[in-house]
Biopython code that builds the backbone (N, CA, C, O; Angstrom):
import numpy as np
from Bio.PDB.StructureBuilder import StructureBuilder

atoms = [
    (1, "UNK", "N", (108.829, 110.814, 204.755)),
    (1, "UNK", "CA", (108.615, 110.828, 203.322)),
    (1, "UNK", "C", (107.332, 111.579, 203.009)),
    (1, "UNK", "O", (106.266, 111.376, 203.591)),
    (2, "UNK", "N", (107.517, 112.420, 202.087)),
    (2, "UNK", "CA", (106.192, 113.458, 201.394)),
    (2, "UNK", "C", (104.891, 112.566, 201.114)),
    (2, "UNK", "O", (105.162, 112.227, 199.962)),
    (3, "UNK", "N", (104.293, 112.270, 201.249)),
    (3, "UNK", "CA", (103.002, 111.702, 200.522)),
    (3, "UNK", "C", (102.452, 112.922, 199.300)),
    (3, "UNK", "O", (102.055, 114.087, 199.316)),
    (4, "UNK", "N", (102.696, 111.905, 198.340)),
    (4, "UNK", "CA", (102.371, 112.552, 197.136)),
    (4, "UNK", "C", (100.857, 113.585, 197.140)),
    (4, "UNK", "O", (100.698, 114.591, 196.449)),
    (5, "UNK", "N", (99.914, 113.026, 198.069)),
    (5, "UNK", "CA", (98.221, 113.172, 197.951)),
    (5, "UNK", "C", (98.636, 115.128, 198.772)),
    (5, "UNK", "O", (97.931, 116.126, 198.616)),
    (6, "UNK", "N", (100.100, 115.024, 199.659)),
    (6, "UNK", "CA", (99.867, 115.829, 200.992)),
    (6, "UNK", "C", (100.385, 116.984, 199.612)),
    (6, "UNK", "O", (100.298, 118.141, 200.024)),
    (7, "UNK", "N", (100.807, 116.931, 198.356)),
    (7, "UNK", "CA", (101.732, 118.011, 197.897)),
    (7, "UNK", "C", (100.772, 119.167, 197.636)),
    (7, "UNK", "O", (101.224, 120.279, 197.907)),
    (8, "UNK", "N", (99.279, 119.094, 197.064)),
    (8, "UNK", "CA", (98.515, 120.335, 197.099)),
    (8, "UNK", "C", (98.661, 121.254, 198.311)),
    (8, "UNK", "O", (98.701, 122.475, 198.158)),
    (9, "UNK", "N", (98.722, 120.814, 199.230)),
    (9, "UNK", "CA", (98.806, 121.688, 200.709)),
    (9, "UNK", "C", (100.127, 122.880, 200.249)),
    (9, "UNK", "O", (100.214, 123.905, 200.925)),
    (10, "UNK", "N", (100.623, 122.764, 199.655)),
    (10, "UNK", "CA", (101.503, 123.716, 199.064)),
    (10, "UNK", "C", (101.205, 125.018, 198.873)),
    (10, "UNK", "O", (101.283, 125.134, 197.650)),
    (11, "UNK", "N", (100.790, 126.509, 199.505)),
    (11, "UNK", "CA", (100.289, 127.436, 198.920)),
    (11, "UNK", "C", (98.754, 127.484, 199.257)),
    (11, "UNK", "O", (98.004, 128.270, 198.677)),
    (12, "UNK", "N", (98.264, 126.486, 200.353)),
    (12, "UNK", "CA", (96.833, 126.520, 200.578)),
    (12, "UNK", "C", (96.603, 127.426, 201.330)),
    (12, "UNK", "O", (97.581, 128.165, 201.443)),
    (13, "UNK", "N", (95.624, 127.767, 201.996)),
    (13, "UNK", "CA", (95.431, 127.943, 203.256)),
    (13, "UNK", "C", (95.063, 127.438, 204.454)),
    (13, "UNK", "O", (93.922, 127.029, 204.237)),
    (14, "UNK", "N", (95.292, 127.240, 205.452)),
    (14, "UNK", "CA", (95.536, 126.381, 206.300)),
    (14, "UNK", "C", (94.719, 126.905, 208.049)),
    (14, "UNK", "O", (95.052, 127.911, 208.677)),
    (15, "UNK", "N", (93.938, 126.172, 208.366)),
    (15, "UNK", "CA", (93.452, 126.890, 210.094)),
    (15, "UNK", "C", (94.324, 125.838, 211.096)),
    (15, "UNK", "O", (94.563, 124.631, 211.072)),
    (16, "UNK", "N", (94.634, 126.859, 211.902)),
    (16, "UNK", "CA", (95.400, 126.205, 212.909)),
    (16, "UNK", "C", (95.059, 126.640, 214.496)),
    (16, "UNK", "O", (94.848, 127.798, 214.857)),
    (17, "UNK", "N", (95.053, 125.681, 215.198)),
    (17, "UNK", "CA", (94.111, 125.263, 216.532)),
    (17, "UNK", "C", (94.781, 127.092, 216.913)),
    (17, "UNK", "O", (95.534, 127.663, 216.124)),
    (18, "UNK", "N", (94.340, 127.686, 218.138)),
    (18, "UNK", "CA", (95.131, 128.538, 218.813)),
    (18, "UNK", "C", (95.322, 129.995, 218.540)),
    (18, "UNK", "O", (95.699, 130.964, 219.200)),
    (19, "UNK", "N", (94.758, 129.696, 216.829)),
    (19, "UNK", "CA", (94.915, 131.080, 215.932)),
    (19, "UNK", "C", (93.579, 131.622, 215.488)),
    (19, "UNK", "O", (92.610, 130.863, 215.498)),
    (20, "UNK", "N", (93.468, 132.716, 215.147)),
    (20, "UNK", "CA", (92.660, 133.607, 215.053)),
    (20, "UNK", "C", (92.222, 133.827, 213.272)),
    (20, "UNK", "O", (91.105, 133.867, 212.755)),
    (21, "UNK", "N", (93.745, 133.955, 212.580)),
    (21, "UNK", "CA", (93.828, 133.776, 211.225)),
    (21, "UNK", "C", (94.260, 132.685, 210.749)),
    (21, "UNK", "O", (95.121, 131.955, 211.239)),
    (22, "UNK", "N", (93.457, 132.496, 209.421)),
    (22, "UNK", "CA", (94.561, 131.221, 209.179)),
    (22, "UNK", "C", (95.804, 131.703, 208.447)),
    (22, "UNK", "O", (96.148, 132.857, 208.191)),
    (23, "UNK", "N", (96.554, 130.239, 208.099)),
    (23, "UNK", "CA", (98.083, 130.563, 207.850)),
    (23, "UNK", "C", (98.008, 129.986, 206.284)),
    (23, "UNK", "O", (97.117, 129.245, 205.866)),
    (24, "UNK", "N", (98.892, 130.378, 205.680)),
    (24, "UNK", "CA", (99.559, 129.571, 204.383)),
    (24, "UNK", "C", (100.700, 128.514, 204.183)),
    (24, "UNK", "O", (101.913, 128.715, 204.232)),
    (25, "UNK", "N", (100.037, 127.357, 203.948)),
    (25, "UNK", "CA", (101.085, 126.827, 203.600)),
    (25, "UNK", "C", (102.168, 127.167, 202.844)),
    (25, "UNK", "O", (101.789, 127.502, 201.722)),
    (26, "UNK", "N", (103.673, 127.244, 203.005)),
    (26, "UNK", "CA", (104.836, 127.762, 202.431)),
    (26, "UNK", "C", (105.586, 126.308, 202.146)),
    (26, "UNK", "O", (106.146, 126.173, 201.058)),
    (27, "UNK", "N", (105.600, 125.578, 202.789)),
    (27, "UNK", "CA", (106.709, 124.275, 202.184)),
    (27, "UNK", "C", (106.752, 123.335, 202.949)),
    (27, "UNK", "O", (106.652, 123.747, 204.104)),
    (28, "UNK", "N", (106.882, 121.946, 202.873)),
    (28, "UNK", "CA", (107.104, 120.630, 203.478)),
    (28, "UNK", "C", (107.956, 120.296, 203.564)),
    (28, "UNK", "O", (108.233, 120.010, 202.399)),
    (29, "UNK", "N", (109.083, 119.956, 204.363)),
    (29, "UNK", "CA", (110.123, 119.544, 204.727)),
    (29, "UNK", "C", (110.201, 118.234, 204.781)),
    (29, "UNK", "O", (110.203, 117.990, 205.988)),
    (30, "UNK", "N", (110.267, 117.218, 204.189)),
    (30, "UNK", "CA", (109.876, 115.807, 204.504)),
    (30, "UNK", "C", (111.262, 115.188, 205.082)),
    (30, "UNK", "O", (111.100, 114.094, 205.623)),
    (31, "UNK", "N", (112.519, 115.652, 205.072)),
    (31, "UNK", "CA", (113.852, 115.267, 205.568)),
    (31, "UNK", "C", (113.377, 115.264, 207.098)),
    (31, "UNK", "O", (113.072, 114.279, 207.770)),
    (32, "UNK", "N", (113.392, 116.728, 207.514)),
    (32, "UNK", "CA", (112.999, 116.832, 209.024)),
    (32, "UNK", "C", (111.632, 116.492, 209.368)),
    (32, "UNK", "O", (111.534, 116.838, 210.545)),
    (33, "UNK", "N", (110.741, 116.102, 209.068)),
    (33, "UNK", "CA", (109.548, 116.235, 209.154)),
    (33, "UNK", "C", (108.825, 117.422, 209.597)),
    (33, "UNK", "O", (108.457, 117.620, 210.755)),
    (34, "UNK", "N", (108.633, 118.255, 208.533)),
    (34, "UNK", "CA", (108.362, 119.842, 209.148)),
    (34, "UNK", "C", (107.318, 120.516, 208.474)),
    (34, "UNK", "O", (107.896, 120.957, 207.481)),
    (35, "UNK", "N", (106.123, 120.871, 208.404)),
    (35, "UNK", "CA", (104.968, 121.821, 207.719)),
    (35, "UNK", "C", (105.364, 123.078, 208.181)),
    (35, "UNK", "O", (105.585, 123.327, 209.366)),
    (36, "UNK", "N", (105.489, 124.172, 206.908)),
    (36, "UNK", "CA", (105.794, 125.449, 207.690)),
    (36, "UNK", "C", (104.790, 126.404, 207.457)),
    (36, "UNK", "O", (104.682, 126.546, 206.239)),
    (37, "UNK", "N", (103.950, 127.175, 208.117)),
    (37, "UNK", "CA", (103.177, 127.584, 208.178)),
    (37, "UNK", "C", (102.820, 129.292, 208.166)),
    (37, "UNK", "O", (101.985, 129.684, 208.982)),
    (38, "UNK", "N", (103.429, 130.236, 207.283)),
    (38, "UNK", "CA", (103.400, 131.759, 207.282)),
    (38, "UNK", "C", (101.657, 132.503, 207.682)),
    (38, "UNK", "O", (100.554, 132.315, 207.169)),
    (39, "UNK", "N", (102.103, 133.327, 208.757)),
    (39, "UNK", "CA", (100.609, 134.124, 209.069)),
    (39, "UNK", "C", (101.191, 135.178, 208.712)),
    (39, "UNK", "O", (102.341, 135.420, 208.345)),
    (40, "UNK", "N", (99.951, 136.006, 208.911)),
    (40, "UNK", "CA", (100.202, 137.746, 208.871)),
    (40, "UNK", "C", (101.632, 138.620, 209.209)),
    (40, "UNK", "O", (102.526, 138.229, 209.960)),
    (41, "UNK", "N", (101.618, 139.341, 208.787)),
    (41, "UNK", "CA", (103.637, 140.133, 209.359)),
    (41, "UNK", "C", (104.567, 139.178, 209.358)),
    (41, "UNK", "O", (105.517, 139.172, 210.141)),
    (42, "UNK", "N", (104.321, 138.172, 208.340)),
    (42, "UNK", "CA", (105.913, 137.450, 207.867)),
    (42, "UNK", "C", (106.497, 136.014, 209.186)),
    (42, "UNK", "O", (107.547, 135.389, 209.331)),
    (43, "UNK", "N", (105.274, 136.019, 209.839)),
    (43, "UNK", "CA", (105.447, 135.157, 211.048)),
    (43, "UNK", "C", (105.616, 134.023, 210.620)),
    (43, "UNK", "O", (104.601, 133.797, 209.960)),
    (44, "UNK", "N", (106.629, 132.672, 210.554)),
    (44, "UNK", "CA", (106.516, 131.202, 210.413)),
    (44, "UNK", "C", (106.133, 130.686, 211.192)),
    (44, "UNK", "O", (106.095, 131.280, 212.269)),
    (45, "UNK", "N", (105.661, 129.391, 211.128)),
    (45, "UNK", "CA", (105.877, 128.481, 212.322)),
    (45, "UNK", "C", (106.175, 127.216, 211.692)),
    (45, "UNK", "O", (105.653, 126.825, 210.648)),
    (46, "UNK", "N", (107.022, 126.605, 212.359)),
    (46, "UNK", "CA", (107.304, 124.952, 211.893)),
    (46, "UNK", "C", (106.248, 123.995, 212.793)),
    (46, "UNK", "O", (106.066, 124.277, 213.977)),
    (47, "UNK", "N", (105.527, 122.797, 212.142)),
    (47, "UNK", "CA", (104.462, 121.720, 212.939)),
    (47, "UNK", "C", (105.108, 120.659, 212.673)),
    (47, "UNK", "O", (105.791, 120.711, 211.651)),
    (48, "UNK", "N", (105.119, 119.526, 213.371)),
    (48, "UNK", "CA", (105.525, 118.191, 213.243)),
    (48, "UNK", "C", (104.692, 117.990, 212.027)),
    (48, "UNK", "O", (103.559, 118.472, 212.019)),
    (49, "UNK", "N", (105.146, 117.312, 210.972)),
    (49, "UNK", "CA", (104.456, 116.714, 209.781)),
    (49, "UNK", "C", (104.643, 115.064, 209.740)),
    (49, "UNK", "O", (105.739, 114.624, 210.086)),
    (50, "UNK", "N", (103.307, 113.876, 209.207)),
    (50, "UNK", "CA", (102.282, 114.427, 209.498)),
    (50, "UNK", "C", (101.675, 114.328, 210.696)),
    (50, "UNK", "O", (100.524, 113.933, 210.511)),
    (51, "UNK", "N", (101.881, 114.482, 211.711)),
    (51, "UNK", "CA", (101.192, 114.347, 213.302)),
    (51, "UNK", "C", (100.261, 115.454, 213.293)),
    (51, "UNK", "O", (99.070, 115.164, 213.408)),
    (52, "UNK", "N", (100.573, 116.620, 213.181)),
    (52, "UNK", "CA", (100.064, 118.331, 212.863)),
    (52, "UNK", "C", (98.773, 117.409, 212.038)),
    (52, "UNK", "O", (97.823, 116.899, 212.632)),
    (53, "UNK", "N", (98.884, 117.379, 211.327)),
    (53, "UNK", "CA", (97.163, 117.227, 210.429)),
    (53, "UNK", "C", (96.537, 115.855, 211.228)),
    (53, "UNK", "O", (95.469, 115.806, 211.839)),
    (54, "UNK", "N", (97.392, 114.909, 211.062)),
    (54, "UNK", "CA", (96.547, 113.650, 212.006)),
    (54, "UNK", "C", (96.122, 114.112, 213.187)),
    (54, "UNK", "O", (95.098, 113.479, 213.446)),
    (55, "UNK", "N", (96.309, 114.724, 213.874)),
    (55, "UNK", "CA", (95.736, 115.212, 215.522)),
    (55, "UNK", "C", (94.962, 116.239, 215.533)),
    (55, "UNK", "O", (94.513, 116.633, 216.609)),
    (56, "UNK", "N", (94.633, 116.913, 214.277)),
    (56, "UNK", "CA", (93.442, 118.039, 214.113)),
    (56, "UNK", "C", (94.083, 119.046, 214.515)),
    (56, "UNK", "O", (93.351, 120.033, 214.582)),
    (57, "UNK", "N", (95.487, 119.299, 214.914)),
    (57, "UNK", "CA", (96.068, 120.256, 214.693)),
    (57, "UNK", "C", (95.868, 121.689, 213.708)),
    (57, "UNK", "O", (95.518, 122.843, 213.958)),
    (58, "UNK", "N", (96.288, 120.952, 212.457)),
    (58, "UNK", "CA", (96.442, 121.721, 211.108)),
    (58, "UNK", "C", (94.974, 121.799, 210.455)),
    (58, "UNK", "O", (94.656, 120.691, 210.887)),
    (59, "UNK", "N", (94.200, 122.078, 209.989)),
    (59, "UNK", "CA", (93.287, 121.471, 209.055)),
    (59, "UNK", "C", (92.820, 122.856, 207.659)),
    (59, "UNK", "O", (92.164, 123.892, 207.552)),
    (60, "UNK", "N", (93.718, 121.918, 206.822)),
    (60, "UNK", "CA", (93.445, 122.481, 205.580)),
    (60, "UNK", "C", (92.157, 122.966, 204.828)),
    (60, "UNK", "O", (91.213, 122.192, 204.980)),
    (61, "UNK", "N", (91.977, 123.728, 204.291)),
    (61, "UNK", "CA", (91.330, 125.033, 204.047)),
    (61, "UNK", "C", (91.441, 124.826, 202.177)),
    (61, "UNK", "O", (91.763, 125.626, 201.299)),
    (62, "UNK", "N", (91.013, 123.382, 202.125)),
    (62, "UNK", "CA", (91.179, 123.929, 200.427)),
    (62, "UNK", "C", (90.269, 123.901, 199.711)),
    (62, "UNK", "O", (89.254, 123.207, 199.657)),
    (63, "UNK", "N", (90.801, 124.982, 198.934)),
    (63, "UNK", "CA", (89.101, 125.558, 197.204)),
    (63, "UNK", "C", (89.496, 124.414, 196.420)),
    (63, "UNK", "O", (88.493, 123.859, 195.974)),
    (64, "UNK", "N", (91.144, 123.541, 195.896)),
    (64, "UNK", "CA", (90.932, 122.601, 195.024)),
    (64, "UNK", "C", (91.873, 121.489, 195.471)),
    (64, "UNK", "O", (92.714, 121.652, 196.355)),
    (65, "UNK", "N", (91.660, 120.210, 194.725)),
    (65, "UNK", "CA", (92.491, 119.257, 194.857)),
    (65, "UNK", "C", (93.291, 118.833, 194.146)),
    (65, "UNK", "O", (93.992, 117.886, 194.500)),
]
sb = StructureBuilder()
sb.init_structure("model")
sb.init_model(0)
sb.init_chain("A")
sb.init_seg("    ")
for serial, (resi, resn, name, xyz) in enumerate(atoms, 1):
    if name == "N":
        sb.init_residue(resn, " ", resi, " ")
    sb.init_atom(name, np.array(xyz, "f"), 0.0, 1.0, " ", f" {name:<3s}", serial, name[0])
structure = sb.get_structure()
């Protein structure tokens, strides 16, 4: 289930362990449990949601709340 607080992450920007750039948040999947994550040249990636942010995985990058 979405947590209402997680819906700004929508369109943020996002640093992720491994990467060099950060990514944009593109959409939450809360059926599958899925954060999807677009970098540079159209690249996705799907993260377990929320495990990805609880484990310092993901860590959001935001100007507002």
């Amino acid at each position: 289930m979405l947590k209402k607080e997680d819906k700004y992450l929508i369109g943020e920007k996002i640093k992720v362990v491994n990467e060099k750039e950060p990514g944009v948040v593109t959409r939450i999947d809360e059926a599958r449990g899925l954060i999807y994550v677009l970098f540079k040249r159209f690249r996705e990636e799907a993260y377990p949601y929320p495990e990805a942010i609880d484990q310092g995985i993901l860590t959001p990058l935001v100007q507002r709340k």
